[in-house]
VEXTI-37485 format. One record per residue (C-alpha): residue number from 0; residue in one letter; x, y, z. Coordinates in nm, 4 decimals, padded with zeros to 6 digits. Example, Ala and Ser with C-alpha at 12.3 -4.5 7.8 and 13.67 -1.06 7.14 Angstrom:
residues 2
<node pos="0" code="A" u="01.2300" v="-00.4500" w="00.7800"/>
<node pos="1" code="S" u="01.3670" v="-00.1060" w="00.7140"/>
This chain:
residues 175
<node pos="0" code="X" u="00.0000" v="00.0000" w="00.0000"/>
<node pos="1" code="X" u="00.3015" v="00.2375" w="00.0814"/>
<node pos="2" code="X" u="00.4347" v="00.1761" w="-00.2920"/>
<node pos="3" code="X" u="00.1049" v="00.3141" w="-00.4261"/>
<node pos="4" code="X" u="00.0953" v="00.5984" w="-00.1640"/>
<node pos="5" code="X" u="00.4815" v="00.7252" w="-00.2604"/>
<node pos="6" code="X" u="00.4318" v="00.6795" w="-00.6740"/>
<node pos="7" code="X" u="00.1006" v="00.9014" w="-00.6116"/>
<node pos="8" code="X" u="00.3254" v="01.1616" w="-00.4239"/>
<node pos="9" code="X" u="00.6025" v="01.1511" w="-00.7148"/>
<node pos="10" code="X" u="00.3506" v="01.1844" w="-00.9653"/>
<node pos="11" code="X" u="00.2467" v="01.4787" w="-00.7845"/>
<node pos="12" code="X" u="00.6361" v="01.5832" w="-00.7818"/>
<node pos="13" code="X" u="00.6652" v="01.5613" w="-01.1183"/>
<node pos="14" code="X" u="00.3419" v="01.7932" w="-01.2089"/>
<node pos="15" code="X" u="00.4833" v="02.0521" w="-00.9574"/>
<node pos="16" code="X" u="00.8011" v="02.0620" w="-01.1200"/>
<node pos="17" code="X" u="00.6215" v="02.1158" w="-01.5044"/>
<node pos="18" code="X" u="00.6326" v="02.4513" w="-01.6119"/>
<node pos="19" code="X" u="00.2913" v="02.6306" w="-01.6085"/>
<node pos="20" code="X" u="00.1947" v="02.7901" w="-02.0072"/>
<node pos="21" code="X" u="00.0874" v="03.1386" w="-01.9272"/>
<node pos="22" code="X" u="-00.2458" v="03.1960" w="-01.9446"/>
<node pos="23" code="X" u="-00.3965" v="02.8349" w="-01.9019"/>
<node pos="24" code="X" u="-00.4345" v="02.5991" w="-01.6458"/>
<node pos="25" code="X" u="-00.1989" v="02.3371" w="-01.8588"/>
<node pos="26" code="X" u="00.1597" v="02.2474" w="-01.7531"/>
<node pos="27" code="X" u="00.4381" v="02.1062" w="-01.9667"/>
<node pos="28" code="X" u="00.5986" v="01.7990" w="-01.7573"/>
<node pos="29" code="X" u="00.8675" v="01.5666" w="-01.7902"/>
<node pos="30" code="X" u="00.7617" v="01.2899" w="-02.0079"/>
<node pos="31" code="X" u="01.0061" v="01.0015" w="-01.9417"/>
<node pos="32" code="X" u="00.9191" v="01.0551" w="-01.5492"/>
<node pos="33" code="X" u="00.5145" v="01.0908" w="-01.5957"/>
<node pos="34" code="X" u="00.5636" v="00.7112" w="-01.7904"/>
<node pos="35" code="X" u="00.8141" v="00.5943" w="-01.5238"/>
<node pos="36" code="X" u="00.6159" v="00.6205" w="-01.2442"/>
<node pos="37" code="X" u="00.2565" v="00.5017" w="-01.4387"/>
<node pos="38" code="X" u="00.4629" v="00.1948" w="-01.5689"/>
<node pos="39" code="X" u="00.5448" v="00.1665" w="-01.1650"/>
<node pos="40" code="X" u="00.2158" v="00.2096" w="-01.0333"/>
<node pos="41" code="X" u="00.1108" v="-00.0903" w="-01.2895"/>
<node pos="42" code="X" u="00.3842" v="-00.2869" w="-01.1414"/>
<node pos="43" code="X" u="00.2944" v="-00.2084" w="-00.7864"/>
<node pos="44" code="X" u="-00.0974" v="-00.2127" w="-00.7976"/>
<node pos="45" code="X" u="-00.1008" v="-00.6326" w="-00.8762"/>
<node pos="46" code="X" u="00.1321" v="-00.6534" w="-00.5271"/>
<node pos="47" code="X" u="-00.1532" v="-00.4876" w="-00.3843"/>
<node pos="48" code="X" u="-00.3890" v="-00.7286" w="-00.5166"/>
<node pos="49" code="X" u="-00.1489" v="-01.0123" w="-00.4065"/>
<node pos="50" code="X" u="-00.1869" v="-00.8606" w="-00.0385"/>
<node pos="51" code="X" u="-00.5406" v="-00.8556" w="-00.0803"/>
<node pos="52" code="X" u="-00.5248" v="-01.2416" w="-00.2385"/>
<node pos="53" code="X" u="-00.2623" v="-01.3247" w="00.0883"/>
<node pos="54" code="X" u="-00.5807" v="-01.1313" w="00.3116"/>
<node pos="55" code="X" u="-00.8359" v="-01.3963" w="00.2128"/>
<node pos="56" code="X" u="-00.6048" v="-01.7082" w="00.2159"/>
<node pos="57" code="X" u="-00.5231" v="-01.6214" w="00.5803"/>
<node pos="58" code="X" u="-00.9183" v="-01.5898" w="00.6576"/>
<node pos="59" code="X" u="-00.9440" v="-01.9808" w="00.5065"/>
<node pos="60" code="X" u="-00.6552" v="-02.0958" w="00.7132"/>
<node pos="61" code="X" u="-00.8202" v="-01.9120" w="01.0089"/>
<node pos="62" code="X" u="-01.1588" v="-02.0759" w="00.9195"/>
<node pos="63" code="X" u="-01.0157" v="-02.4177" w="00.9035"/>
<node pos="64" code="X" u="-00.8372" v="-02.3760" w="01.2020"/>
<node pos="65" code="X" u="-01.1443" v="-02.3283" w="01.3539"/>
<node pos="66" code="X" u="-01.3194" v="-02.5845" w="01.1919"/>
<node pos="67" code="X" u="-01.0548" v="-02.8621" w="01.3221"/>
<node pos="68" code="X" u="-01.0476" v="-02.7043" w="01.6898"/>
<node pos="69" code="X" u="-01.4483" v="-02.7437" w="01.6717"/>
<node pos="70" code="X" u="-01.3802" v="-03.0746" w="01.5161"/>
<node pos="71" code="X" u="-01.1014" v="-03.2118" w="01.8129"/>
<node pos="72" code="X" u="-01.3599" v="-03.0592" w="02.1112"/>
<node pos="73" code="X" u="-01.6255" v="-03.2605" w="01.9434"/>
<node pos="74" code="X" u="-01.4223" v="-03.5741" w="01.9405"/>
<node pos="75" code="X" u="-01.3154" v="-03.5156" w="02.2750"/>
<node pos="76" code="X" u="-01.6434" v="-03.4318" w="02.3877"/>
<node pos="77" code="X" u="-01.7734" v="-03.7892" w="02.2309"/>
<node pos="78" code="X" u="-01.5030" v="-03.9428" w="02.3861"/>
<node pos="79" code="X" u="-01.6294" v="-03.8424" w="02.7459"/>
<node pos="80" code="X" u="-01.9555" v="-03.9056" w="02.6403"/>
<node pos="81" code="X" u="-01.8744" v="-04.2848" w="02.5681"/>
<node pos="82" code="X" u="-01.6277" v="-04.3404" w="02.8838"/>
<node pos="83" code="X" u="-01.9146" v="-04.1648" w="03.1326"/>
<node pos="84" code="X" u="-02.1884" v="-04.4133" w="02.9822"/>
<node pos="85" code="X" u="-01.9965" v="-04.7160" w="03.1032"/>
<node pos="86" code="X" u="-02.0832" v="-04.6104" w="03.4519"/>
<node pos="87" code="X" u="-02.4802" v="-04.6340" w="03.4229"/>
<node pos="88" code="X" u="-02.4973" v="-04.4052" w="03.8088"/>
<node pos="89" code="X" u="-02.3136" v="-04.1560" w="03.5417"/>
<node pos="90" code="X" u="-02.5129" v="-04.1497" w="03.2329"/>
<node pos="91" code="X" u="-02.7478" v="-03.8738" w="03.2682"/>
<node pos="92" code="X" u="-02.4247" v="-03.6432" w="03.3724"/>
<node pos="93" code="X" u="-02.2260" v="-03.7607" w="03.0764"/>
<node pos="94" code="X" u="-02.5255" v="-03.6654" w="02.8985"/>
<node pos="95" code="X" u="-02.5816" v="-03.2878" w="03.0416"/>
<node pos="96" code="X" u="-02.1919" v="-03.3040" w="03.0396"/>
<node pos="97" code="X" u="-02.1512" v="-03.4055" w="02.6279"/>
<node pos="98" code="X" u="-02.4407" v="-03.1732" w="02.5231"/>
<node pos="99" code="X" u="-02.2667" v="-02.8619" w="02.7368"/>
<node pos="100" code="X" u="-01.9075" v="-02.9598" w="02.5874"/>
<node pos="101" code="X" u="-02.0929" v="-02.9699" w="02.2385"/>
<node pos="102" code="X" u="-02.2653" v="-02.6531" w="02.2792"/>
<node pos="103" code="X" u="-01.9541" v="-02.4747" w="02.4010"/>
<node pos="104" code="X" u="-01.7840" v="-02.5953" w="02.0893"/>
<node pos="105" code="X" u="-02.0187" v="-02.4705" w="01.8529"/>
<node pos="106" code="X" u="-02.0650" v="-02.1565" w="01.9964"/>
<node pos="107" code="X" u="-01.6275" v="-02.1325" w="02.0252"/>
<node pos="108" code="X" u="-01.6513" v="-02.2056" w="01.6519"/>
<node pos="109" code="X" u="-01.9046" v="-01.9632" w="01.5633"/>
<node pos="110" code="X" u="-01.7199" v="-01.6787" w="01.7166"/>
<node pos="111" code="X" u="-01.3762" v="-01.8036" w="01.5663"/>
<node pos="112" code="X" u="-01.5436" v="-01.8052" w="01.1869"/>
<node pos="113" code="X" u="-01.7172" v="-01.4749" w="01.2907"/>
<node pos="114" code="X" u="-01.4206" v="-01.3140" w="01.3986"/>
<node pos="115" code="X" u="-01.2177" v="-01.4019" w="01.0854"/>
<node pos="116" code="X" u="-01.4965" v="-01.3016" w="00.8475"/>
<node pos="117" code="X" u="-01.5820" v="-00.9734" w="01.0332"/>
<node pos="118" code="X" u="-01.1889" v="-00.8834" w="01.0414"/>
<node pos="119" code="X" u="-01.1022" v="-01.0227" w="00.6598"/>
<node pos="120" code="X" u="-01.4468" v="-00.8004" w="00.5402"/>
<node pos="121" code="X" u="-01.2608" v="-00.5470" w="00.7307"/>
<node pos="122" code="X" u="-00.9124" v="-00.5657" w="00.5535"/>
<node pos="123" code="X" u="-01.0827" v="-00.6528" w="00.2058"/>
<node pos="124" code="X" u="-01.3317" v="-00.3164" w="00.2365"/>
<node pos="125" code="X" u="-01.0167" v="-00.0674" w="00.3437"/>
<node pos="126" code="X" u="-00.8013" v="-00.2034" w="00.0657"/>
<node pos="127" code="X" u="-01.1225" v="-00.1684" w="-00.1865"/>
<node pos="128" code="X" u="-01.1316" v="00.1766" w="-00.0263"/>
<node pos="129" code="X" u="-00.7619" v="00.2813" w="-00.0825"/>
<node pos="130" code="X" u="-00.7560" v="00.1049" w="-00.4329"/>
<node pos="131" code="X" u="-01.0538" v="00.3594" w="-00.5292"/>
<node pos="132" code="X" u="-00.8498" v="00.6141" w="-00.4081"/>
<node pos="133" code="X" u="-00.5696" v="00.5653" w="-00.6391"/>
<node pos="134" code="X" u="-00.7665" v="00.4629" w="-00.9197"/>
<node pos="135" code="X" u="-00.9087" v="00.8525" w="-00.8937"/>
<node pos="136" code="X" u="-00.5785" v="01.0032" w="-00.8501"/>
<node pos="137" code="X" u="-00.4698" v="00.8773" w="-01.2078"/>
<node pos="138" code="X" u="-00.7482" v="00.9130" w="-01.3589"/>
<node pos="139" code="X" u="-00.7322" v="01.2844" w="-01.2573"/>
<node pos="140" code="X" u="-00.3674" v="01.2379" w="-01.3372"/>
<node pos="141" code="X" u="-00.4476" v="01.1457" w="-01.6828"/>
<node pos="142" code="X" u="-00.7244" v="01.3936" w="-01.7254"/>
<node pos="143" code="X" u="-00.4982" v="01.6540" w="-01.6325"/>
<node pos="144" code="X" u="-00.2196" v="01.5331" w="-01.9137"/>
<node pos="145" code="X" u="-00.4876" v="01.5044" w="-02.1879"/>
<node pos="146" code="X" u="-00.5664" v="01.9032" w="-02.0809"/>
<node pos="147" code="X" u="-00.2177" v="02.0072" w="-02.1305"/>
<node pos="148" code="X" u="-00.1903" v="01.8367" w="-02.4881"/>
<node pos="149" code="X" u="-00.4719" v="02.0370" w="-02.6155"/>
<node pos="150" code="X" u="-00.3744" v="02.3459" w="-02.7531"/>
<node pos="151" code="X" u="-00.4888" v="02.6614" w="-02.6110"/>
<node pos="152" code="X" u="-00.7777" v="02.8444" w="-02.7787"/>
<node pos="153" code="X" u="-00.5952" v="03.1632" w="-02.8435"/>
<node pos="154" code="X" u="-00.3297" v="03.0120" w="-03.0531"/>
<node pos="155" code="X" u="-00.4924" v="02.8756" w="-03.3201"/>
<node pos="156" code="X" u="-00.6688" v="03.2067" w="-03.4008"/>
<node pos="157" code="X" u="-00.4532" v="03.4503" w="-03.5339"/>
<node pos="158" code="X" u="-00.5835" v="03.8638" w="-03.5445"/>
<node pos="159" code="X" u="-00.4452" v="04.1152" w="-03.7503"/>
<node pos="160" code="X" u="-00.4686" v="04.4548" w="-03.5911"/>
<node pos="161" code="X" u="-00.4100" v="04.6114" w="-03.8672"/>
<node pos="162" code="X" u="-00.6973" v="04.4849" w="-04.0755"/>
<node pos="163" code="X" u="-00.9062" v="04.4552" w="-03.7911"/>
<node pos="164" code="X" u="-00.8664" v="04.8828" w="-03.7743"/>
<node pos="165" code="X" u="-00.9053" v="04.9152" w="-04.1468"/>
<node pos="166" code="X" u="-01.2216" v="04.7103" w="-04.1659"/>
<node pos="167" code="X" u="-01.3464" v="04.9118" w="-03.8391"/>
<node pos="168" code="X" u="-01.2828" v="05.2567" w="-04.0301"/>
<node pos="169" code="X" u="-01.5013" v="05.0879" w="-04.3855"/>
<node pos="170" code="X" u="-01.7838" v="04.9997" w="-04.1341"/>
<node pos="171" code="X" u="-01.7890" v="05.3551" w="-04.0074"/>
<node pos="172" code="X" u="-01.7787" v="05.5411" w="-04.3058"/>
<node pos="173" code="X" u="-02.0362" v="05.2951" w="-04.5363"/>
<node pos="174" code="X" u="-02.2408" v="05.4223" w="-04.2015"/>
């Protein structure tokens, strides 16, 4: 996320450092640089996509983590369950017993897979957030180059003041 953040702020550099045309709101800016650091943020923005990629991978190993810890206190539970039935005094406690163990499992398992989905929606919706971000910043980026290639207005007309006079002083006097 930091490479996005610092090709952003060099892109930024390299528009401060253009050299404003007079009159307009367009710039003239280093070429080779502008394509540099776009041909960087390319690079970089598929890293981010691995992090995100790395983000939900971790939330499966989480979830199946889980899953086998719910699994092994389920065993375990079972396995109490069938050693207090041998002792028939017992049974109705190993009964109350297994169904508490059981419950307790569950309810361990459905915070676990909670957890990791609430914190993975988490990661997933700020890195959505900050890719948006970026994804504005060059488009505005490029909006702002395609500005400066257009010519100005004023220099593809062309006035001369000398005819313009002449043709003033013919209007007046046809008058």
């Amino acid at each position: 996320m930091a490479d996005i953040l610092y090709l952003v702020e060099r892109l930024e550099q390299v528009l401060a450092q253009g050299w404003r045309v007079p009159l307009t709101t367009n710039a003239v800016i280093d070429e080779d640089a502008f394509i540099d650091i776009v041909e960087q943020m390319h690079i970089a923005i598929p890293n981010e996509i691995r992090q995100a990629q790395q983000i939900v991978q971790q939330k499966e190993r989480m979830l199946a983590q889980a899953r086998e810890e719910a699994d092994r206190i389920l065993s375990q539970a079972r396995e109490e369950a069938d050693r207090l039935v041998t002792n028939t005094d017992v049974v109705e406690r190993a009964r109350d017993r297994a169904a508490e163990v059981i419950a307790q499992a569950q309810e361990e398992a459905r915070e676990i897979r909670g957890g990791a989905d609430g914190y993975s929606a988490e990661v997933l919706s700020r890195i959505r957030d900050e890719l948006q971000v970026y994804l504005r910043q060059v488009d505005n980026g490029l909006k702002r180059l395609r500005v400066m290639e257009e010519p100005p207005p004023s220099a593809t007309q062309s006035f001369d003041f000398e005819d313009g006079i002449e043709e003033e002083e013919r209007k007046e006097a046809s008058a």
